[in-house]
LOROKE-971040 format. One record per residue (C-alpha): x, y, z; residue in one letter. Coordinates in steps of 0.25 Angstrom, whole numbers. Layout:
// LOROKE-971040
<nunu xx="X" yy="Y" zz="Z" resn="A"/>
...
//
This chain:
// LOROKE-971040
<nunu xx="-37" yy="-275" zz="29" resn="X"/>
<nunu xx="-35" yy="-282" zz="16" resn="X"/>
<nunu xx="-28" yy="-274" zz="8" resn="X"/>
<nunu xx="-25" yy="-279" zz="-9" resn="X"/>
<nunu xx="-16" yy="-272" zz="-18" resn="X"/>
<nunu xx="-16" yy="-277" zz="-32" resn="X"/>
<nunu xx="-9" yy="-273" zz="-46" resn="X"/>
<nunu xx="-11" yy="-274" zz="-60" resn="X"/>
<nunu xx="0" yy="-267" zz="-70" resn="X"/>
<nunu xx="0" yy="-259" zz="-83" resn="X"/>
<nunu xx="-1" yy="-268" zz="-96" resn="X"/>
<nunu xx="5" yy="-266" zz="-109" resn="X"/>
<nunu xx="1" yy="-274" zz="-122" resn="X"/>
<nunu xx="11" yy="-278" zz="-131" resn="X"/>
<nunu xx="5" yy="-283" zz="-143" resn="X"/>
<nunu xx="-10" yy="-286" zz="-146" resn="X"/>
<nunu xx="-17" yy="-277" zz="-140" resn="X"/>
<nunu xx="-28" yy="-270" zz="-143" resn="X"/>
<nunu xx="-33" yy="-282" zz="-149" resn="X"/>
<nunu xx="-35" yy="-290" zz="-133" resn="X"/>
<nunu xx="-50" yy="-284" zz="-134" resn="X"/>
<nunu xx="-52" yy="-289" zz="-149" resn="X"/>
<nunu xx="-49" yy="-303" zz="-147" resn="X"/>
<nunu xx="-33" yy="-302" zz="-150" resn="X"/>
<nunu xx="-20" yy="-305" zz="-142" resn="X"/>
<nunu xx="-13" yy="-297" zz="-134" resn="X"/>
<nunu xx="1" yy="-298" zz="-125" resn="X"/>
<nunu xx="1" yy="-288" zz="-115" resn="X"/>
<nunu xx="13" yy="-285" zz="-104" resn="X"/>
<nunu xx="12" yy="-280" zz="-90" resn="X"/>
<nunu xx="19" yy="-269" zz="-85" resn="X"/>
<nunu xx="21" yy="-267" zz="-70" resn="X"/>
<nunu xx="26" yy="-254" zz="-71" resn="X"/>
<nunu xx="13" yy="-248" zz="-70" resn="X"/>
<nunu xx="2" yy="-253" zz="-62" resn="X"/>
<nunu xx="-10" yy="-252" zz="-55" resn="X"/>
<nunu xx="-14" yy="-255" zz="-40" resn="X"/>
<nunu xx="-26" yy="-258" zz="-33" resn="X"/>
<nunu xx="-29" yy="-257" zz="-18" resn="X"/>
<nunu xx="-40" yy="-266" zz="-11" resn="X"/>
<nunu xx="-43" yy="-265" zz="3" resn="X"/>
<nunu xx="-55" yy="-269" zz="11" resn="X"/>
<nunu xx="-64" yy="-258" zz="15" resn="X"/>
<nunu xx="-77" yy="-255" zz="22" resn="X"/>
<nunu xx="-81" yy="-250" zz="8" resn="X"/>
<nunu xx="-80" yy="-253" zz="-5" resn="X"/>
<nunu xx="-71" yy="-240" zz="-12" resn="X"/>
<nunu xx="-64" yy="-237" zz="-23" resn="X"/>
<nunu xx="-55" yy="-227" zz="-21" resn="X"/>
<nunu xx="-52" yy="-218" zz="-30" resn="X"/>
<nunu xx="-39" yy="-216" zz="-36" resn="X"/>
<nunu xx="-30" yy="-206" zz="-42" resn="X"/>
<nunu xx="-36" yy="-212" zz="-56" resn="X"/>
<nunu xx="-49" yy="-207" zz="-52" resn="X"/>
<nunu xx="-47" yy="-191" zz="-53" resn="X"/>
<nunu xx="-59" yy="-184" zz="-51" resn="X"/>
<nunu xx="-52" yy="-171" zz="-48" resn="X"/>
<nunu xx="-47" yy="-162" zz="-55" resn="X"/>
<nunu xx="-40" yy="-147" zz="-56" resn="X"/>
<nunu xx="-51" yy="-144" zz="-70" resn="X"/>
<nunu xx="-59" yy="-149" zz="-79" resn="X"/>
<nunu xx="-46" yy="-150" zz="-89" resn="X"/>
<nunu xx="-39" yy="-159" zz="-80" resn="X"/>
<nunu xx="-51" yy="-168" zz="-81" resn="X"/>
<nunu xx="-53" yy="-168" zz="-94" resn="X"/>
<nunu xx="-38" yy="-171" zz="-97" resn="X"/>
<nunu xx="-39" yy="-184" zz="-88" resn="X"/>
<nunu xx="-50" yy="-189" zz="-95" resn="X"/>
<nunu xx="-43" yy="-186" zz="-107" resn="X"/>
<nunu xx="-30" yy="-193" zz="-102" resn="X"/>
<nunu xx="-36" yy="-204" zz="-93" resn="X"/>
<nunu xx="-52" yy="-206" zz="-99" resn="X"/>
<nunu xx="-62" yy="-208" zz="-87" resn="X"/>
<nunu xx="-52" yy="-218" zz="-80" resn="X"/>
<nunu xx="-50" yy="-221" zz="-66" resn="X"/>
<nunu xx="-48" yy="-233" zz="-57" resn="X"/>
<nunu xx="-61" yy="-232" zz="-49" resn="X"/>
<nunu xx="-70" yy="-237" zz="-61" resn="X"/>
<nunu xx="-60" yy="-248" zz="-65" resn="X"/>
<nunu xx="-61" yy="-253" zz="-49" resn="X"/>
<nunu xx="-76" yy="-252" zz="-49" resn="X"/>
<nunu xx="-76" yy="-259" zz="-62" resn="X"/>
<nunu xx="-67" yy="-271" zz="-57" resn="X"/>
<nunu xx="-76" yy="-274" zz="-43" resn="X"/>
<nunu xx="-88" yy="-273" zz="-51" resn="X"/>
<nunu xx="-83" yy="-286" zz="-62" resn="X"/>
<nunu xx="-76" yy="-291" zz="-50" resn="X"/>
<nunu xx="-87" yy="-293" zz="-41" resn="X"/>
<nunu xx="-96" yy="-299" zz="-55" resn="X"/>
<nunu xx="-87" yy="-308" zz="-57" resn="X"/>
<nunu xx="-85" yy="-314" zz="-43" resn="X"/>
<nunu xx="-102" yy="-314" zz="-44" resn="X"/>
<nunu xx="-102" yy="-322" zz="-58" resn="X"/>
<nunu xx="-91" yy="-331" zz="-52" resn="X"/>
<nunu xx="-97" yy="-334" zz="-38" resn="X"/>
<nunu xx="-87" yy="-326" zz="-30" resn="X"/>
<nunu xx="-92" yy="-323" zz="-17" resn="X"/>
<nunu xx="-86" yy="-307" zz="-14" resn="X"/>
<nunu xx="-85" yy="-306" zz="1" resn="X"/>
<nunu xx="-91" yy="-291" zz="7" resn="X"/>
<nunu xx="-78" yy="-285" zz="10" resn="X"/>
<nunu xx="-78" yy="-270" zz="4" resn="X"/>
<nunu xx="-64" yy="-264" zz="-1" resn="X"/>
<nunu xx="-57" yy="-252" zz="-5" resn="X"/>
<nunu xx="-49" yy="-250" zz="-19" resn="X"/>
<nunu xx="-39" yy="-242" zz="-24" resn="X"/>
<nunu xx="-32" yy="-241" zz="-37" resn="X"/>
<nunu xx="-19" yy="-233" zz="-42" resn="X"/>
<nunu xx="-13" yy="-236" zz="-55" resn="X"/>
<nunu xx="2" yy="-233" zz="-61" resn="X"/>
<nunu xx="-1" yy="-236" zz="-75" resn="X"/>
<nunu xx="-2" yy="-224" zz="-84" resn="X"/>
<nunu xx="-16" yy="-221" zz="-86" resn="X"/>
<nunu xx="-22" yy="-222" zz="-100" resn="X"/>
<nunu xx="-11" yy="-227" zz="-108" resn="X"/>
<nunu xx="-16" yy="-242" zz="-111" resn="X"/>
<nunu xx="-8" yy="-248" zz="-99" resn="X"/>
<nunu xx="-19" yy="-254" zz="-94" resn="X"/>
<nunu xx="-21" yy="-247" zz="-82" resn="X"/>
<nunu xx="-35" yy="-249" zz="-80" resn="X"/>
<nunu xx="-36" yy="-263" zz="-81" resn="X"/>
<nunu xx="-24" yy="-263" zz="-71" resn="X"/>
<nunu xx="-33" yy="-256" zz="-61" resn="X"/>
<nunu xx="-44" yy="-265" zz="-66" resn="X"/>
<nunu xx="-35" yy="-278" zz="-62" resn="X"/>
<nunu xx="-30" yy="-275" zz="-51" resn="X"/>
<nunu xx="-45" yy="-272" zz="-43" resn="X"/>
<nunu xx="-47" yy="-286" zz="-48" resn="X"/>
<nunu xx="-35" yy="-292" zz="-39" resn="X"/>
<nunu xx="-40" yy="-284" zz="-28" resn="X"/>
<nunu xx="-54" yy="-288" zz="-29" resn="X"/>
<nunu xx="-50" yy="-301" zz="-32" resn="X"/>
<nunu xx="-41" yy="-305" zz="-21" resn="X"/>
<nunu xx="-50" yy="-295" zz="-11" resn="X"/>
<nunu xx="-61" yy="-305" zz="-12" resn="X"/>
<nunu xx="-54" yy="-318" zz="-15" resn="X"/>
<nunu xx="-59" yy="-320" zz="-27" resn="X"/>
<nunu xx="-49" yy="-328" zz="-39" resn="X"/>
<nunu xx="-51" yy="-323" zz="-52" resn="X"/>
<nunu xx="-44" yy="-332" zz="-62" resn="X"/>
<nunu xx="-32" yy="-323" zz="-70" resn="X"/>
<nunu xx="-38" yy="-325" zz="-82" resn="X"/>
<nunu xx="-50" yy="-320" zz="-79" resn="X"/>
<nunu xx="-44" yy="-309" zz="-72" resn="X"/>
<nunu xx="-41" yy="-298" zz="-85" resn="X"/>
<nunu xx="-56" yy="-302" zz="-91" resn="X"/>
<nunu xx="-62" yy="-296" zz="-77" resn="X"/>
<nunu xx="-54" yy="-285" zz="-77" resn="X"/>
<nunu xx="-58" yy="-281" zz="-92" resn="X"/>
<nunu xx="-73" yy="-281" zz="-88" resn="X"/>
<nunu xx="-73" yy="-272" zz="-78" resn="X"/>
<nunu xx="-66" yy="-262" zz="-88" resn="X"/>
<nunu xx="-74" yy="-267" zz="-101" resn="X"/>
<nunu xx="-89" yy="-271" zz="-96" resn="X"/>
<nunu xx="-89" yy="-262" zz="-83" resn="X"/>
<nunu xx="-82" yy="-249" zz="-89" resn="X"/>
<nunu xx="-85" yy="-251" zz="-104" resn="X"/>
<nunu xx="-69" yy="-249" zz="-107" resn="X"/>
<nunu xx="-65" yy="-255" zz="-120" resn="X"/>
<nunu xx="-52" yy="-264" zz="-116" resn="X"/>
<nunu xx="-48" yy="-281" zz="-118" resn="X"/>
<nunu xx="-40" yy="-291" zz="-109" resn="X"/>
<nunu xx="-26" yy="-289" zz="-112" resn="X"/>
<nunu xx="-25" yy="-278" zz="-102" resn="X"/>
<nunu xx="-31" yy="-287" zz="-92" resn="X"/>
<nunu xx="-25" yy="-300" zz="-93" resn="X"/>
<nunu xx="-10" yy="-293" zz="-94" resn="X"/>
<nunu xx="-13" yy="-287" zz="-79" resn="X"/>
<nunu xx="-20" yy="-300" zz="-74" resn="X"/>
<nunu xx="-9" yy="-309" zz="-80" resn="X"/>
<nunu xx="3" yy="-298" zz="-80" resn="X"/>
<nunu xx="16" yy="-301" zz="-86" resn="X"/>
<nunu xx="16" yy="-304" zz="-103" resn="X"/>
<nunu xx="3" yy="-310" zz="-107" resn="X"/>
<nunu xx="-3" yy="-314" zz="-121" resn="X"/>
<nunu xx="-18" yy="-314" zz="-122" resn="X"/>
<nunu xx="-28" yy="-321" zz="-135" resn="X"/>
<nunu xx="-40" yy="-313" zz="-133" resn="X"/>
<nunu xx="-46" yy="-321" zz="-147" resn="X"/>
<nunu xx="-60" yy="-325" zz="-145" resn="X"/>
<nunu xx="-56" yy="-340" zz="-145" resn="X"/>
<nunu xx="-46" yy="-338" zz="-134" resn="X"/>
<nunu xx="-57" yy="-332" zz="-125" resn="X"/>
<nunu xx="-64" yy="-339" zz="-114" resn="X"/>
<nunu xx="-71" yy="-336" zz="-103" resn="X"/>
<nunu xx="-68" yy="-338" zz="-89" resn="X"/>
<nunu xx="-76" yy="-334" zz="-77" resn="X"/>
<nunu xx="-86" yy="-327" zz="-87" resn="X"/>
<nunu xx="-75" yy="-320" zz="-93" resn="X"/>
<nunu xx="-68" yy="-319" zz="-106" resn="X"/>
<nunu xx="-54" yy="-322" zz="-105" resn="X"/>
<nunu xx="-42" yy="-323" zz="-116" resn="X"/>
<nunu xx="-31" yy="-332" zz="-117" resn="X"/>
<nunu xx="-18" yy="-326" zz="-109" resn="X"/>
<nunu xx="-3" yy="-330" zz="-111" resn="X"/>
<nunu xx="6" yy="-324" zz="-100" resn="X"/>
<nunu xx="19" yy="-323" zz="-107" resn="X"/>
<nunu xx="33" yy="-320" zz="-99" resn="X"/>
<nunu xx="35" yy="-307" zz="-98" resn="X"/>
<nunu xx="51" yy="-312" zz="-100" resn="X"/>
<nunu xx="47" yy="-312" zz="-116" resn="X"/>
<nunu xx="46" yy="-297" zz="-118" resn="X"/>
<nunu xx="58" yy="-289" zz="-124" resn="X"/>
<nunu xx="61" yy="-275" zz="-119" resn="X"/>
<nunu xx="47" yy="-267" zz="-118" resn="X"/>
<nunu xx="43" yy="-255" zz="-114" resn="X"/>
<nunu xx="30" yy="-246" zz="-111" resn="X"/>
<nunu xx="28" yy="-231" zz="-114" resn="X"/>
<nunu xx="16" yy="-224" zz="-111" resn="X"/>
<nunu xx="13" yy="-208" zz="-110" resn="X"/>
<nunu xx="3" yy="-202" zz="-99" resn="X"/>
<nunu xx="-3" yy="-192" zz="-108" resn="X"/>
<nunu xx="-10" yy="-202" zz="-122" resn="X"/>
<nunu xx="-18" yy="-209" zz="-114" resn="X"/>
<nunu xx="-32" yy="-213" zz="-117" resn="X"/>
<nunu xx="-42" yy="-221" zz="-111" resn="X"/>
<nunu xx="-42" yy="-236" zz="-118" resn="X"/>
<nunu xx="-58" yy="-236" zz="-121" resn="X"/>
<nunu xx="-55" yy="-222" zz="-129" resn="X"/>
<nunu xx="-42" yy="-230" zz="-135" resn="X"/>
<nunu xx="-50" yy="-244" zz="-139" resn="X"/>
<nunu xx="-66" yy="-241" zz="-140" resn="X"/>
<nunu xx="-66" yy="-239" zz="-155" resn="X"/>
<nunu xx="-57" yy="-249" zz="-160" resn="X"/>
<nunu xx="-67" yy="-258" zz="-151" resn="X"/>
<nunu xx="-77" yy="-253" zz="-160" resn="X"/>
<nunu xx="-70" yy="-255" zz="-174" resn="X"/>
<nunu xx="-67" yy="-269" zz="-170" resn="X"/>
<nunu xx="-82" yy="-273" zz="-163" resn="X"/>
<nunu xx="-86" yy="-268" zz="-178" resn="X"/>
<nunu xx="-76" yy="-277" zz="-185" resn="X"/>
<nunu xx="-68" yy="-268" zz="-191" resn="X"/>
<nunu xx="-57" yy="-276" zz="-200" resn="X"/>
<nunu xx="-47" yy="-267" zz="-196" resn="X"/>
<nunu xx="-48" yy="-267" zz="-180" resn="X"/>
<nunu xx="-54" yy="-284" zz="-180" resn="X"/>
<nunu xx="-38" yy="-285" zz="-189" resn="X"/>
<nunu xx="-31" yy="-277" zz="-182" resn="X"/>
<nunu xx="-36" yy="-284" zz="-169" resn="X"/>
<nunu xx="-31" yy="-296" zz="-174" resn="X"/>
<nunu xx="-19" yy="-291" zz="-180" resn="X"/>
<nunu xx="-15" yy="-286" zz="-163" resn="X"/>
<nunu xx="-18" yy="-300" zz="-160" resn="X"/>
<nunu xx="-10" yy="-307" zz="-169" resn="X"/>
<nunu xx="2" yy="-298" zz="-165" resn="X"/>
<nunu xx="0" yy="-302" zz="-151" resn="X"/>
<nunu xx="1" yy="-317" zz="-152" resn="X"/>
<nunu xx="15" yy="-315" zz="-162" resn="X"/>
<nunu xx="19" yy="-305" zz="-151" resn="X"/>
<nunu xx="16" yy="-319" zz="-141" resn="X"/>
<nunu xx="26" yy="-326" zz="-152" resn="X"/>
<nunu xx="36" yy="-313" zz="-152" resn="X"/>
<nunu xx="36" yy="-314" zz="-138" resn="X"/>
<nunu xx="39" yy="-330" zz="-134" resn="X"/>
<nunu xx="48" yy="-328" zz="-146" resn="X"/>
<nunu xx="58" yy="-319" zz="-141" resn="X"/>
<nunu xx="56" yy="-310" zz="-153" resn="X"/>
<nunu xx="55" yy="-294" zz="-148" resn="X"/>
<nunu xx="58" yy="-290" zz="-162" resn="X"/>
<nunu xx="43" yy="-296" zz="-167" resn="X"/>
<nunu xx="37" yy="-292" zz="-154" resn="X"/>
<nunu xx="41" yy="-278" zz="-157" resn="X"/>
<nunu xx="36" yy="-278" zz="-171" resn="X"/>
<nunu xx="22" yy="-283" zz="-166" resn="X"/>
<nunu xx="21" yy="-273" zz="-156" resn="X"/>
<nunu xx="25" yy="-262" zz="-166" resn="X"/>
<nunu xx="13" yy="-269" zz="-175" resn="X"/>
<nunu xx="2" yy="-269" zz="-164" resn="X"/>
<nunu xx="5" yy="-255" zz="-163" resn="X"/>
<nunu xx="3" yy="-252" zz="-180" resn="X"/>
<nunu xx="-9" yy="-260" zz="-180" resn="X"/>
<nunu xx="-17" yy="-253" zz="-168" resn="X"/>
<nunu xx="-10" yy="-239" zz="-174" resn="X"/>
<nunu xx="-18" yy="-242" zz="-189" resn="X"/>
<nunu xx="-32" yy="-246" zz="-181" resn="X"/>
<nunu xx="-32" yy="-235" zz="-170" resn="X"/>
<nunu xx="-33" yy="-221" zz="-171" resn="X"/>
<nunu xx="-20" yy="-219" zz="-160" resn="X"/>
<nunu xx="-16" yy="-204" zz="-153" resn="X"/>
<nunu xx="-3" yy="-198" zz="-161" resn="X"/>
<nunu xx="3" yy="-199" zz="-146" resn="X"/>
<nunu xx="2" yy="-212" zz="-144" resn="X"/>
<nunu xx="8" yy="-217" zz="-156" resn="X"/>
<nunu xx="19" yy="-209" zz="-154" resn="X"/>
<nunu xx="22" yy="-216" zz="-143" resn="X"/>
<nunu xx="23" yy="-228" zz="-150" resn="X"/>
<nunu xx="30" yy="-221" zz="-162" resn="X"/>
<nunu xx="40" yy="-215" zz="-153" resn="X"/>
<nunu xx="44" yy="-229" zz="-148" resn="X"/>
<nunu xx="45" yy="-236" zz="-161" resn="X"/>
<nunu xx="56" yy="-225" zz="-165" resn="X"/>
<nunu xx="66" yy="-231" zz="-155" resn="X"/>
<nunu xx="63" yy="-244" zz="-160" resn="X"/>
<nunu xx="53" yy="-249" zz="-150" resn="X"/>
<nunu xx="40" yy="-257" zz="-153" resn="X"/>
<nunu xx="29" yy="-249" zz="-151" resn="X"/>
<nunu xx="14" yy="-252" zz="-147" resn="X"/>
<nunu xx="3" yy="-246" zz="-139" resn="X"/>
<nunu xx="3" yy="-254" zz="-123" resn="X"/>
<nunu xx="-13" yy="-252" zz="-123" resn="X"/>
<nunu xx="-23" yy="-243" zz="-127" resn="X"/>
<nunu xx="-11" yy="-230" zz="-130" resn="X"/>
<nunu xx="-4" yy="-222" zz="-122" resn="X"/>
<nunu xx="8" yy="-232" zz="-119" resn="X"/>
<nunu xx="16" yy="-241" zz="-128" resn="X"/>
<nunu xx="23" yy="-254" zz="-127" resn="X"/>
<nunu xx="33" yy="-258" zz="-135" resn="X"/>
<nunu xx="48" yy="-265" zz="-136" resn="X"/>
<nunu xx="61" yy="-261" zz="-138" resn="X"/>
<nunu xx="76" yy="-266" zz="-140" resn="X"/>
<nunu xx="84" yy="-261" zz="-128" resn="X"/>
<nunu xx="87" yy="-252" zz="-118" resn="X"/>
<nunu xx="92" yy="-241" zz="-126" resn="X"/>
<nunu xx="80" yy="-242" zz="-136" resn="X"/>
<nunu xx="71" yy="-241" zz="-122" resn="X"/>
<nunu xx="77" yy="-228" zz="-118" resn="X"/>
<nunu xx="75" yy="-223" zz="-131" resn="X"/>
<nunu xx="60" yy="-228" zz="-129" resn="X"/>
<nunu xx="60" yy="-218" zz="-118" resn="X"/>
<nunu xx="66" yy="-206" zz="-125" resn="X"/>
<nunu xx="56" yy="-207" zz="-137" resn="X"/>
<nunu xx="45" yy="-210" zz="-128" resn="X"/>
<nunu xx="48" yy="-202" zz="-116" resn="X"/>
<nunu xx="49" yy="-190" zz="-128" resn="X"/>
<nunu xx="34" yy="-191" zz="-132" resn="X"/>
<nunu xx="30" yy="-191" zz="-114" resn="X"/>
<nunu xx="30" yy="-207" zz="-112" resn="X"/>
<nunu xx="35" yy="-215" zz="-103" resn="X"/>
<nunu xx="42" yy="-228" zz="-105" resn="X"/>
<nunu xx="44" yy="-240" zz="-96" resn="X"/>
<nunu xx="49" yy="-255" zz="-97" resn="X"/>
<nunu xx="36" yy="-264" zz="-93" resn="X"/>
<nunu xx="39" yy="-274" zz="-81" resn="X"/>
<nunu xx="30" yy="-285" zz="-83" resn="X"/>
<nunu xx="35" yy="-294" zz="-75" resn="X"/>
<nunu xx="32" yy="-296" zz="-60" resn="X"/>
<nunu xx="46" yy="-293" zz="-54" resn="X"/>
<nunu xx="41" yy="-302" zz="-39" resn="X"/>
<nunu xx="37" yy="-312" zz="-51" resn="X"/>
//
């Protein structure tokens, strides 16, 4: 019995975003400490099994309510059904012949749920290796991410851009021009331009998030979508404004310069903080940060933070501050240690 088994890790952007699903820049990093898995295996019938994500059980109708509010109406089972739906589309529009072989799927995920990690789209990538290697089909990397994000935005209506995507396609350090001129289409799908960048280039960074802010990211993003879609000055600037940051944090980068890179982090996070309406709790977070002398901004959507800092003993004073206020600090591997 053919059996797969593939991963796609927790993501965390370090300047740029959110401006990835309004025509900007991003540069995103992998972070292999969390991750999720998906399990293929040929089966008489096609199932998705459900998985620990997908509680329908519970001891009253407070508990549910408080996993709605915590988590949103999440789960792994519509995110798979999503992905073989654009899957088999798109081997149909390309002229992929799929052989009659059923399957069985499984998911289970180590990233923190609904703290912008990315752990849908992890979920999301990694059904796509499966299915992709389960009937032979070759999809080209960069067309990969642009897959992935339709089965989240045009099958399940969630209001999300690339960057997520391509990082976890790509993995490692990647720089991505979403402008409209940098955009072509291949295979009937929009893709961006994307630099790989070595991961070598980073100073000392960390990630800190906290289980208990989270929010689903279509809550976090649907209005600013609407502001900007209306032409707002101050979203359509501030768009910009995160793009440009992410191409001088490109320079910053190849340069060697951590104290620049720390300073356009801390400004990605000041420009998102005067267009958004954030929650006090996670502010703090990046407040707290700040204080030891750390650069500071949201990872994704809110609920962790991503940042740079001096040394060791300003990392253990990261995790003093931060663990004070209930979150959890960890360095990011992003590279692949069997290369």
């Amino acid at each position: 019995m053919q059996l797969l088994r593939k991963y796609a890790y927790a993501r965390a952007g370090l300047v740029g975003n959110p401006s990835d699903g309004y025509h900007g820049k991003t540069i995103s990093v992998i972070v292999r400490n969390f991750r999720a898995e998906v399990v293929l295996y040929e089966w008489e019938d096609l199932e998705i099994v459900r998985t620990d994500q997908d509680q329908h059980r519970f001891r009253s109708v407070q508990e549910l309510v408080h996993d709605v509010e915590l988590h949103g109406y999440y789960g792994g089972m519509r995110l798979i059904k999503a992905t073989i739906k654009r899957f088999v589309e798109y081997c149909r529009l390309r002229g992929h012949a799929l052989h009659g072989r059923n399957f069985s799927v499984r998911s289970s995920s180590t990233i923190p749920r609904q703290v912008g990690l990315a752990g849908s789209s992890a979920i999301i990538v990694a059904t796509l290796r499966c299915l992709a290697e389960f009937y032979g089909v070759a999809i080209p990397r960069e067309v990969q991410p642009s897959l992935a994000l339709s089965a989240e935005a045009e099958e399940l209506g969630i209001a999300a851009g690339l960057q997520d995507r391509v990082v976890q396609v790509y993995e490692g350090l990647v720089y991505m021009d979403f402008a409209p001129e940098k955009m072509r289409a291949v295979d009937g799908l929009l893709c961006g331009s994307y630099e790989p960048l070595d991961p070598a280039l980073l100073p000392p960074v960390y990630v800190a998030y906290s289980p208990s802010v989270s929010e689903p990211t279509e809550v976090f993003h649907n209005d600013i979508r609407g502001r900007f879609g209306r032409g707002e000055p101050a979203v359509v600037q501030a768009m910009a404004r995160f793009a440009a940051l992410a191409a001088q944090g490109r320079e910053a980068l190849l340069a060697g310069d951590a104290d620049r890179l720390a300073k356009l982090m801390n400004e990605n996070f000041d420009t998102r903080r005067s267009l958004y309406r954030l929650p006090a709790g996670q502010v703090e977070m990046v407040e707290a940060a700040r204080r030891v002398g750390a650069s500071a901004k949201f990872a994704g959507s809110g609920g962790a933070i991503v940042g740079t800092y001096r040394d060791e003993a300003m990392f253990h004073e990261l995790q003093r501050a931060l663990g004070g206020i209930g979150c959890r600090v960890v360095k990011p591997v992003a590279e692949d240690p069997d290369g």
